[in-house]
Each structure stands twice: as structure tokens, then as C-alpha cells.
TORKOL-4160 file (C-alpha; in steps of 0.2 Angstrom, whole numbers, padded with zeros to 4 digits, m for minus):
156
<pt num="1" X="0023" Y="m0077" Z="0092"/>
<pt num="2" X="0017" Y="m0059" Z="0087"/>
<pt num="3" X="0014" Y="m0059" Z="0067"/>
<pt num="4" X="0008" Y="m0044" Z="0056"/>
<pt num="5" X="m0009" Y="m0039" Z="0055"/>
<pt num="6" X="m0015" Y="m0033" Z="0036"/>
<pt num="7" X="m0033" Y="m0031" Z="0036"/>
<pt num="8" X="m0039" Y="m0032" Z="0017"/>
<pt num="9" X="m0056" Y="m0023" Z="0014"/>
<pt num="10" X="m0063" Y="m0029" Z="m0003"/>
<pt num="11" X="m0077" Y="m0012" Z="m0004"/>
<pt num="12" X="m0079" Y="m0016" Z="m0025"/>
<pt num="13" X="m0082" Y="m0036" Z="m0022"/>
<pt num="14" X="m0071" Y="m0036" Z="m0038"/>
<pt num="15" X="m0056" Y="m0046" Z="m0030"/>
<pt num="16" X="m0056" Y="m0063" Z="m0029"/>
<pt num="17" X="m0049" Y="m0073" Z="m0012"/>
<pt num="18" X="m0031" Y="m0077" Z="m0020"/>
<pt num="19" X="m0030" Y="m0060" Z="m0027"/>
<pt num="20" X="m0034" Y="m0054" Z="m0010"/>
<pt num="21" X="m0021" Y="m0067" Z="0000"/>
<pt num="22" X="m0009" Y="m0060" Z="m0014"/>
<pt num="23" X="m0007" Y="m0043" Z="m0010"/>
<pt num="24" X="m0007" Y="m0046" Z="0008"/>
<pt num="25" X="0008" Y="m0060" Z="0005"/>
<pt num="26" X="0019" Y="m0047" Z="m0005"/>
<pt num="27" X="0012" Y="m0033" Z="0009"/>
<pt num="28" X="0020" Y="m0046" Z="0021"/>
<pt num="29" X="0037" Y="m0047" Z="0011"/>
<pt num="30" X="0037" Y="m0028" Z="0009"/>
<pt num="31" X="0037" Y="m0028" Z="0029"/>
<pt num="32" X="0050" Y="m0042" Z="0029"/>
<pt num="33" X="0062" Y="m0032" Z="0018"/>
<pt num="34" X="0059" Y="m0015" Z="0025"/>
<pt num="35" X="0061" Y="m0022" Z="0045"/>
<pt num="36" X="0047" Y="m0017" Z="0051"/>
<pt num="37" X="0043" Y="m0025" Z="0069"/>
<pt num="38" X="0030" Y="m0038" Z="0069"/>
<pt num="39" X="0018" Y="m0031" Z="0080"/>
<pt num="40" X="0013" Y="m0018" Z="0065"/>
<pt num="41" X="m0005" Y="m0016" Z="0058"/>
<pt num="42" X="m0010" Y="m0009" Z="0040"/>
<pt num="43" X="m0026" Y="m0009" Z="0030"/>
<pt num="44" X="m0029" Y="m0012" Z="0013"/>
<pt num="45" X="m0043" Y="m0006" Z="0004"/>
<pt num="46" X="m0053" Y="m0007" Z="m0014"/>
<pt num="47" X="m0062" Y="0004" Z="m0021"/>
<pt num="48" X="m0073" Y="0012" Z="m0035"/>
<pt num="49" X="m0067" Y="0027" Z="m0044"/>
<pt num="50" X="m0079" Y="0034" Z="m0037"/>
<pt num="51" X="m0074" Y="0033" Z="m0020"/>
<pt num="52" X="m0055" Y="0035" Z="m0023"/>
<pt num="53" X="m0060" Y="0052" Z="m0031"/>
<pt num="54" X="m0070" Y="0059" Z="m0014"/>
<pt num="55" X="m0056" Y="0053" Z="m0003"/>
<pt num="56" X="m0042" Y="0063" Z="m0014"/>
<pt num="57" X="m0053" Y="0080" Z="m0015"/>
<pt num="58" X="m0057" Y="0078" Z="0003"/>
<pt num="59" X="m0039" Y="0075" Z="0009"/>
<pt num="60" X="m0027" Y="0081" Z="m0003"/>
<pt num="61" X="m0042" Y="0093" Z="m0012"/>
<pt num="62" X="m0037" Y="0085" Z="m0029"/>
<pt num="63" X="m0055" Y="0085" Z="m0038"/>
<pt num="64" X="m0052" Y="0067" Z="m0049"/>
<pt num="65" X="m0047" Y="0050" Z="m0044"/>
<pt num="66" X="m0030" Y="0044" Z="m0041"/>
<pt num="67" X="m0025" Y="0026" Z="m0042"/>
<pt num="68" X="m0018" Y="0022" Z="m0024"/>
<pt num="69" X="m0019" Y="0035" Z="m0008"/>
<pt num="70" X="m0009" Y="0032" Z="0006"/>
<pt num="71" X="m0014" Y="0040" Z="0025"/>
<pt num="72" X="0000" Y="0035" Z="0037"/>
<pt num="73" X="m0006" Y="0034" Z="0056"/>
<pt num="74" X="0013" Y="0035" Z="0065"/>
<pt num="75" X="0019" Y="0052" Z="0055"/>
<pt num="76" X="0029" Y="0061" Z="0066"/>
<pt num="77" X="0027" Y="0048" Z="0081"/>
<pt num="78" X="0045" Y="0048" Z="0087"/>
<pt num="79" X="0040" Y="0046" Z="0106"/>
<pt num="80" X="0034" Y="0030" Z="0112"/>
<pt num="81" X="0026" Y="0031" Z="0130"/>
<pt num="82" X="0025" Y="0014" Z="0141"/>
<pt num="83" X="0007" Y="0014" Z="0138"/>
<pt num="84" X="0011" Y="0011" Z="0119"/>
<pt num="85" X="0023" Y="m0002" Z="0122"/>
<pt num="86" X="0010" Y="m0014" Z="0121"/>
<pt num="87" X="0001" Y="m0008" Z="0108"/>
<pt num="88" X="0003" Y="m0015" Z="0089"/>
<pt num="89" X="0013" Y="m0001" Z="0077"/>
<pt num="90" X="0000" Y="0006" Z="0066"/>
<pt num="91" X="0005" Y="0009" Z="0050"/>
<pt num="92" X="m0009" Y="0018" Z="0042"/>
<pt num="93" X="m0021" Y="0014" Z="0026"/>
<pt num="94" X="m0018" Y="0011" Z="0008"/>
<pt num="95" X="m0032" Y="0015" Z="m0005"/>
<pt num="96" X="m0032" Y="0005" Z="m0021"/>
<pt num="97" X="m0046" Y="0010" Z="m0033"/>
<pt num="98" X="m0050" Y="m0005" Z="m0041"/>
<pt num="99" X="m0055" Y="0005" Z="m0060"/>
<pt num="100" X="m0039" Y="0012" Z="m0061"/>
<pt num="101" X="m0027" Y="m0004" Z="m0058"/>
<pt num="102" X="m0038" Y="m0013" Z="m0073"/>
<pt num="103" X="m0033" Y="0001" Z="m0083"/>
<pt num="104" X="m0015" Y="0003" Z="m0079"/>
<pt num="105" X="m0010" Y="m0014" Z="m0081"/>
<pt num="106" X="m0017" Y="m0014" Z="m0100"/>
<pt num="107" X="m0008" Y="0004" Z="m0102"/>
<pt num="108" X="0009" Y="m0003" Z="m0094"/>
<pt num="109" X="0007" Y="m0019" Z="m0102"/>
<pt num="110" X="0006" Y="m0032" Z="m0088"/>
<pt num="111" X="m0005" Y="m0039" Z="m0078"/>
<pt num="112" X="m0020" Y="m0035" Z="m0066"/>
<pt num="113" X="m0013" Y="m0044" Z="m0051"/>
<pt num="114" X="0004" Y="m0037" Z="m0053"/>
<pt num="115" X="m0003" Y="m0018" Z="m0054"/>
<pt num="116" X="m0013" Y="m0022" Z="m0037"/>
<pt num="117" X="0004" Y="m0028" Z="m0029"/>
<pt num="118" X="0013" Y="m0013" Z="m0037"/>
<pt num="119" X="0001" Y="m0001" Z="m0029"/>
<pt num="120" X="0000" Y="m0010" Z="m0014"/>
<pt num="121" X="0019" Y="m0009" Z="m0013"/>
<pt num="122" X="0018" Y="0009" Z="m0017"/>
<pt num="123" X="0006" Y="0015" Z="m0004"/>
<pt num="124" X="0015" Y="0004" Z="0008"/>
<pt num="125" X="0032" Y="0015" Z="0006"/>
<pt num="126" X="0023" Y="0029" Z="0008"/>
<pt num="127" X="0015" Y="0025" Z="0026"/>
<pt num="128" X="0034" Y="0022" Z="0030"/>
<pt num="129" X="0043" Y="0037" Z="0024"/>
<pt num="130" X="0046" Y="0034" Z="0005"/>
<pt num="131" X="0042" Y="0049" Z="m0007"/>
<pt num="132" X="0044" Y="0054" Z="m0025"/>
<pt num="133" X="0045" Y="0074" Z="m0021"/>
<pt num="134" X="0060" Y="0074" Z="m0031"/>
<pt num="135" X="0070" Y="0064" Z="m0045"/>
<pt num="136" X="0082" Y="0056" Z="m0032"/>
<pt num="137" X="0070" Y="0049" Z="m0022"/>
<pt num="138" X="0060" Y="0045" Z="m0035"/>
<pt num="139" X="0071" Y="0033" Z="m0040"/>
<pt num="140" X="0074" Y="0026" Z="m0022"/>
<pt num="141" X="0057" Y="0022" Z="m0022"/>
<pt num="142" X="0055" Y="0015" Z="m0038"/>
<pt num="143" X="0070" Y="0003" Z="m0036"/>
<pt num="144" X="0062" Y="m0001" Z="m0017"/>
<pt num="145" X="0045" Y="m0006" Z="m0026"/>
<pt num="146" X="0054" Y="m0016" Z="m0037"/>
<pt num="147" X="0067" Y="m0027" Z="m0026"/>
<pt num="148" X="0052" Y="m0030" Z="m0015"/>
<pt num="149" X="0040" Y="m0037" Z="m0031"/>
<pt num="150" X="0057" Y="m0047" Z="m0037"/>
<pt num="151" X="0057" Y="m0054" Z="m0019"/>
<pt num="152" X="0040" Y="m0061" Z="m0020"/>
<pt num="153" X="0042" Y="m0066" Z="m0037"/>
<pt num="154" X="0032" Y="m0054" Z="m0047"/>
<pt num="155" X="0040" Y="m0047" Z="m0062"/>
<pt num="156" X="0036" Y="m0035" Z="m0076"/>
């Protein structure tokens, strides 16, 4: 039985190995809700501030950090040739920097581990479609990120 592949890349070493099984357990029930075919990859990473900030000037040319980036690798893929039929559904890369979550959980009052899931959930919607360009999706998203936390368990 084909499973889902989330590769979780600890760059800080801040994370410890439930933290770690976390995120990738809630990134598994966000897949479950959303119905994504099991044969699909995604990648997790932590990072410094540091590195966060060079990844959002390099690729959106924002010059400061951000708290989660998200770089989809199936945009605008609607045509599947036989050659791919094999091949895993690659989701893309979500960037979680480390420095920032610590800080958000104290500003929004909760704790660490929920802010990682929170922005691992986020970036997750983004590598499949989700936005907040807009109020009204805005709150799709929002109420997506939350029903998928609930479903694991993890409340405000």
C-alpha cells in the first residue's frame, strides 16, 4: 500500500523528535481531509531567520523574514503523461522559520507546537490552491487550517 511521503528537514536542530513526528502527523491528516492521492510528496523544513529572510528576497524579493514560505512544484500541472503516471505527486516545500513560530505562539497566546502545526497547515493549503488574496478567501483558508487542527486534535 502506497502511503504519503513528508520529508521533515530539521536545518535549526531546535525541534525535538515528537515535535517533528507532530507536524508530519497533522501534515498527514491535512492530506486525509483535503483528498489528496496517496502517492504524494511534500517537504518540510526549519529554519533560522536568517535563512527564511534570504529565501523571501530571493523568490518573492521581500527583504525581511517571513514566518512560513510555501513553493508548490505541480502549479499549473493539469496534464499528466503515462510517464508520470508512475511517479509520486509532488506537492512542493513549506519553509517554517523556527525564530518566528517561538515568537508567534507568545504574541497569539498559545503554544509553540501548535504554531508549527498552524504554519505547517498553512503552507500546506497554499502548495494546493488555498490563498488569502482576498477577504473571502481569506476566510476559506482560515476555516480550512482550523477544521484540519480540530481534526487532529490541536486547539487554540
Amino acid at each position: 500500500m502506497t502511503t504519503y511521503i513528508i520529508d521533515i528537514i530539521d536545518e535549526t536542530d531546535a525541534l525535538s523528535t515528537d515535535e517533528q513526528k507532530l507536524v508530519g502527523n497533522v501534515l498527514e491528516t491535512a492530506l486525509i481531509k483535503e483528498a489528496i492521492p496517496k502517492e504524494s510528496e511534500l517537504s518540510v523544513t526549519f529554519v533560522s531567520d536568517e535563512r527564511i529572510h534570504e529565501l523571501n528576497k530571493e523568490y518573492r524579493d521581500i527583504d525581511r523574514p517571513t514566518d512560513v514560505l510555501s513553493f508548490a512544484l505541480n502549479e499549473g500541472d493539469d496534464e499528466v503523461n503515462s510517464d508520470q503516471m508512475s511517479m509520486p505527486n509532488l506537492l512542493g516545500d513549506i519553509i517554517i522559520s523556527i525564530p518566528r513560530a517561538k515568537a508567534q505562539a507568545i504574541e497569539y497566546g498559545h503554544d509553540f507546537q501548535r504554531e508549527l502545526c498552524f504554519l505547517a497547515v498553512h503552507g500546506f493549503l497554499h502548495l494546493i490552491g488555498y490563498d488569502h488574496d482576498s477577504k473571502e478567501n481569506e476566510e476559506k483558508m482560515f476555516i480550512k487550517q482550523e477544521d484540519i487542527l480540530d481534526a487532529h486534535g490541536i486547539k487554540k
